[in-house]
C-alpha positions as CSV (number, residue, x, y, z in Angstrom):
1,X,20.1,-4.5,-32.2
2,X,16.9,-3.5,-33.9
3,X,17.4,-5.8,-37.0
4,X,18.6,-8.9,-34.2
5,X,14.9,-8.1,-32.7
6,X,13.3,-8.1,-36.4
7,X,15.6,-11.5,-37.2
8,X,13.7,-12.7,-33.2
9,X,10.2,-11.8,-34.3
10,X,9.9,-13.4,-37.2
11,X,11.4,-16.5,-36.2
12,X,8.5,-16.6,-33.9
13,X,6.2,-16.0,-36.2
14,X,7.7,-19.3,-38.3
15,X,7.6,-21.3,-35.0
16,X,4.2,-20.2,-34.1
17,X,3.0,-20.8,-37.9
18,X,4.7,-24.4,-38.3
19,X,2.8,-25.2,-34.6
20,X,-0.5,-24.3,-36.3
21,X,0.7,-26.4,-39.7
22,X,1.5,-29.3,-37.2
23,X,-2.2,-29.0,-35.5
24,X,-3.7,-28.5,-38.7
25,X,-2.2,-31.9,-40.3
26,X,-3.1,-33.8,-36.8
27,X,-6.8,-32.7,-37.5
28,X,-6.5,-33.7,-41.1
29,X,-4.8,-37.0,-40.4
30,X,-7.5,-38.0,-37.4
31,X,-10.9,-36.1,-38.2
32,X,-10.2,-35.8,-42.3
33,X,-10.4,-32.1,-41.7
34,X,-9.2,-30.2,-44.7
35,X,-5.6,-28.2,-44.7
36,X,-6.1,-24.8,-44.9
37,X,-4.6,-22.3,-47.2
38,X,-3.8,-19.7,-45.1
39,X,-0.1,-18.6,-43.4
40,X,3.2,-19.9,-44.8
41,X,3.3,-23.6,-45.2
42,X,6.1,-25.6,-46.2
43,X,5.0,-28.6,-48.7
44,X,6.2,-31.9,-47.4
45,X,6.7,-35.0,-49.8
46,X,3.6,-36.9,-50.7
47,X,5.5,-40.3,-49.7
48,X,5.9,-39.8,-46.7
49,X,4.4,-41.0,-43.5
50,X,2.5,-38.9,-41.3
51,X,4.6,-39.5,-38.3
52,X,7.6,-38.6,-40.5
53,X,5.8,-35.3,-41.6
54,X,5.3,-34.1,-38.0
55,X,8.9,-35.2,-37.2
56,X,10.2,-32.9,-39.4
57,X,7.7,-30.1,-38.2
58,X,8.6,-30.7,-34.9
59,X,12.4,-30.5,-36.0
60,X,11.7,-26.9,-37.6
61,X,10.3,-25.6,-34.8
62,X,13.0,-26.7,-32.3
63,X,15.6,-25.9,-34.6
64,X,14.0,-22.0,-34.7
65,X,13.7,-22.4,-30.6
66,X,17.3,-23.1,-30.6
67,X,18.0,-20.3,-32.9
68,X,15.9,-18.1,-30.8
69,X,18.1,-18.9,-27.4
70,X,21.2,-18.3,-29.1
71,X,20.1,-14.9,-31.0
72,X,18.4,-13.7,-27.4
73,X,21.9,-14.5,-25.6
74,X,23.9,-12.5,-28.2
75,X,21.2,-9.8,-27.8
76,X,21.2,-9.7,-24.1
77,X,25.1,-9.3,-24.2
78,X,25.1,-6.6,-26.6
79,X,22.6,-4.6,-24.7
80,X,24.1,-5.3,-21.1
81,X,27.6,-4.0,-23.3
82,X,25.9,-0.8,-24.2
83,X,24.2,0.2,-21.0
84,X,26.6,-0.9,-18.8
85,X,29.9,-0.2,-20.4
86,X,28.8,2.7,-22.5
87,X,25.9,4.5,-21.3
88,X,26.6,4.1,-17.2
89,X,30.3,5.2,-17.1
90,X,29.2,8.8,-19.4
91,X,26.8,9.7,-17.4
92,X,28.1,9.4,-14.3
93,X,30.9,11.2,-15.4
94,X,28.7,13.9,-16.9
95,X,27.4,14.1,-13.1
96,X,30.0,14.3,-11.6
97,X,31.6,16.9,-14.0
98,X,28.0,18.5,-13.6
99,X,28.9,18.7,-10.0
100,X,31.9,20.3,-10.3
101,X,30.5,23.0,-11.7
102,X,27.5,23.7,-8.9
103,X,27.9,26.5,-6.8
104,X,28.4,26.4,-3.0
105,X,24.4,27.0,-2.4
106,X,23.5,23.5,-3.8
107,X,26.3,21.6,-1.5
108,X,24.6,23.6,1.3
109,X,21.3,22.7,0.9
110,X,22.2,18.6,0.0
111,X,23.8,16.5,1.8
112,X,26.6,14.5,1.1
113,X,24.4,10.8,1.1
114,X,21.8,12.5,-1.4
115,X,24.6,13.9,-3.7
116,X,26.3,10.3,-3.6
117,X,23.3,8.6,-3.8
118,X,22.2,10.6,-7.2
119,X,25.5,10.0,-8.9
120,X,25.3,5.6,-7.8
121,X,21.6,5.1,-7.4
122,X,19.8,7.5,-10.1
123,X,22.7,6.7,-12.9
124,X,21.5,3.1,-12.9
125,X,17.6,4.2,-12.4
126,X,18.5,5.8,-16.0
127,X,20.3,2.6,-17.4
128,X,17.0,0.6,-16.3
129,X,14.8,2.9,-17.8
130,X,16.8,2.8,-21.3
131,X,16.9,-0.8,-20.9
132,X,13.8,-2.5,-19.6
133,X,11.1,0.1,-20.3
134,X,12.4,2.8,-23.3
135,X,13.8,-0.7,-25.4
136,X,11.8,-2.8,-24.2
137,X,8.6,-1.3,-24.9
138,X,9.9,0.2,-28.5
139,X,10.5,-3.3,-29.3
140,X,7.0,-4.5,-27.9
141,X,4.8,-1.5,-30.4
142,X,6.9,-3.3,-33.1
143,X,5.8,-7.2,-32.0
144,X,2.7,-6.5,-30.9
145,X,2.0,-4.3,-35.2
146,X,3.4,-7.5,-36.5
147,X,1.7,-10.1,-34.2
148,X,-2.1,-8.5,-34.9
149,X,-1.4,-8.3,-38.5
150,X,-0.3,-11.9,-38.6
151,X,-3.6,-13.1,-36.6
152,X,-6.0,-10.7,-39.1
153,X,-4.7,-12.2,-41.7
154,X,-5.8,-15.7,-40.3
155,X,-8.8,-14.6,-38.8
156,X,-10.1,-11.1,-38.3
157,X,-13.4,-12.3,-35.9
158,X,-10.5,-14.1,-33.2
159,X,-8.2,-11.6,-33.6
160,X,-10.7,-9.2,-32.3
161,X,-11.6,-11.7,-29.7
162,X,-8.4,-11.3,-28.5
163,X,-7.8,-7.7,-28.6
164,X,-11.7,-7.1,-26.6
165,X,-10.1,-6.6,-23.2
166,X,-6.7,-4.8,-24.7
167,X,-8.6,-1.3,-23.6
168,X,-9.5,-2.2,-19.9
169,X,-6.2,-3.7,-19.4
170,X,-4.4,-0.6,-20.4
171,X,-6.8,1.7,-18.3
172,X,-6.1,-0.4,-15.4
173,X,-2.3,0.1,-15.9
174,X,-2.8,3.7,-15.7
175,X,-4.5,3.4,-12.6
176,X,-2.3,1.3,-11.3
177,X,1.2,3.2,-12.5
178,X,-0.3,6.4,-10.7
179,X,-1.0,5.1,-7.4
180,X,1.8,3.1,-7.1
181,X,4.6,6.3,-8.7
182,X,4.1,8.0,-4.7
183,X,5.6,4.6,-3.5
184,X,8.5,4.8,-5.7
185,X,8.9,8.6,-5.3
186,X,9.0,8.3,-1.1
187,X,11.0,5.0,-1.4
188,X,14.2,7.4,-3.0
189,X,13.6,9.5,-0.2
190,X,13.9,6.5,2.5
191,X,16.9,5.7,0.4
192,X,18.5,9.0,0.7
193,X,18.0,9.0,4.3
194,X,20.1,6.1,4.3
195,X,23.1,7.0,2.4
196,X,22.8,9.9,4.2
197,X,22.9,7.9,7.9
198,X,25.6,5.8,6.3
199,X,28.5,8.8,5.1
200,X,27.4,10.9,8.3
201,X,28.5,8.0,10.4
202,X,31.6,6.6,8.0
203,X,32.7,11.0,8.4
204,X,32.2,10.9,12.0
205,X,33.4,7.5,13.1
206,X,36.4,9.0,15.6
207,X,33.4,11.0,17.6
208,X,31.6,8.0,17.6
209,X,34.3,5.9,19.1
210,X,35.6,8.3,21.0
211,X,32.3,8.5,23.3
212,X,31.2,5.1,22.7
213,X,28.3,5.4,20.3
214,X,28.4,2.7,18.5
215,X,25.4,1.0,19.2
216,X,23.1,3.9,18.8
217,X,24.9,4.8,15.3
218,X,24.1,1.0,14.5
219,X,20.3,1.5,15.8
220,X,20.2,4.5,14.0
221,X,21.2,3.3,10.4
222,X,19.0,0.1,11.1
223,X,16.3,1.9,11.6
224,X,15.9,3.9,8.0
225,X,17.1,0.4,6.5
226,X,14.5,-0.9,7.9
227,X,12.4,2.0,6.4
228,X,13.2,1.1,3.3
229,X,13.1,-2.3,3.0
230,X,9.7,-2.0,4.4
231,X,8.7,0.1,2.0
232,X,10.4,-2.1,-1.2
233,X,8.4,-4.5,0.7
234,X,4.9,-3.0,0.0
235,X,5.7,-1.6,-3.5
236,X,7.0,-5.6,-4.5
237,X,4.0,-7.0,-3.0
238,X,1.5,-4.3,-4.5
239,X,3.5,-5.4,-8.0
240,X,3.2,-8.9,-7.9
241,X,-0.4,-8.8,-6.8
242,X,-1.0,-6.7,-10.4
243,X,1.2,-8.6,-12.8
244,X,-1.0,-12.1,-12.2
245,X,-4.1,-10.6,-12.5
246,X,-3.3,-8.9,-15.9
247,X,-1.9,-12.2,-16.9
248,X,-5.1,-14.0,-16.1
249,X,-7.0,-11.4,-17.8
250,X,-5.0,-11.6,-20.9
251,X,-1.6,-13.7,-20.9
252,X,-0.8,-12.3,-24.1
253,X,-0.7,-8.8,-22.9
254,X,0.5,-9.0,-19.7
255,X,4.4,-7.8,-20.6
256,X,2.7,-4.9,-22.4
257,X,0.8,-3.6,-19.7
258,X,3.6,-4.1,-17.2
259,X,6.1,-2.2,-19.1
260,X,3.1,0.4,-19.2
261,X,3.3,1.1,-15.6
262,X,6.9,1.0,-15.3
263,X,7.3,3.6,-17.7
264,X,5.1,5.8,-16.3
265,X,6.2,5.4,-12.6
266,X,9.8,5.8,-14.2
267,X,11.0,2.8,-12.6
């Protein structure tokens, strides 16, 4: 999957370089300005037409976009193959075998929600960790290494441009990734009250029948969904309020410094 991401990246770096070869021969064509020398640049015929030379650009770079699409679904199936057919069936059998093996003191002092809740809930909280922040952000060091080395090599002064607000956007995703890690941290205890509502009232469901409780179990287990839903609700809004203002800051970075926070809240 590594080498699929290298094949990715530098197909990008083609389509972005043939974009700047098609600007480039619009300005020479119109304003006379001179071709430059620098990136990879594919010579065209002398013969032929200008509008023929840009159809044939624009044909490279929708033939790599097309590439792209197909090499992304391939990759999206192979990592969705590992993580969930590979990496989420061990370990929830590691934990369960783990709880086999607990003494009688931890099943007194969890309940039965919490444990269930670990062995479901947490087991995918791992599989998105390995999968949108642990990959993901591997694979970002890598693109953004290659990215700034392709841009010096065009121009050091823009690249720096560019890179000027890199250290206030990463200090505000620290900021941001430890207020918000209390949110995340209290919203897996509203969740464990749930499950825990949930296989109390599922265990007890005769008693409840038997003296007509229903309606205050089902008031009971709205209320802590309700809990956390309201609390999802603030952590969602508090996340899409961040993401757009990184990406006005700096489009370019915003992935990168969303990643950031997720992989320091552990979400």
């Amino acid at each position: 999957m590594l080498g699929l991401q290298l094949v990715l990246l530098t197909m990008g770096l083609a389509g972005l370089n043939f974009t700047g070869q098609a600007i480039d021969f619009i300005r020479h064509e119109v304003a006379g300005s001179p071709l430059p020398a620098a990136g990879f640049r594919i010579a065209f015929p002398a013969g032929w037409s200008p509008v023929g030379t840009l159809a044939a650009i624009a044909s490279l770079i929708l033939v790599l976009a097309l590439g792209r699409a197909v090499l992304n679904y391939v990759y999206t199936i192979l990592i969705n193959r590992l993580t969930q057919q590979e990496i989420v069936p061990h370990l929830r059998g590691r934990v369960y075998d783990k709880l086999q093996r607990l003494s009688f003191r931890f099943f007194d002092a969890n309940s039965t929600g919490s444990i269930i809740n670990r062995v479901t809930g947490d087991v995918q909280a791992v599989r998105m960790f390995l999968d949108q922040v642990l990959i993901q952000s591997f694979i970002m060091v890598i693109s953004l290494a290659v990215y700034i080395a392709y841009m010096a090599s065009l121009h050091v002064g823009l690249t720096l441009a560019c890179l000027a607000t890199t250290p206030v956007l990463w200090l505000g995703a620290a900021a941001f990734s430890r207020r918000i890690q209390p949110e995340y941290s209290r919203n897996r205890d509203l969740a464990d009250i749930m499950v825990r509502n949930l296989a109390e009232s599922i265990q007890g469901m005769p008693v409840t029948k038997g003296f007509g409780r229903e309606a205050e179990d089902r008031e009971k287990f709205v209320r802590s969904n309700d809990a956390v839903l309201n609390q999802q609700r603030s952590i969602f809004w508090q996340v899409s309020l961040f993401s757009p203002a990184v990406g006005f800051s700096h489009p370019r970075q915003h992935d990168g410094a969303a990643r950031l926070w997720r992989l320091a809240c552990g979400a």
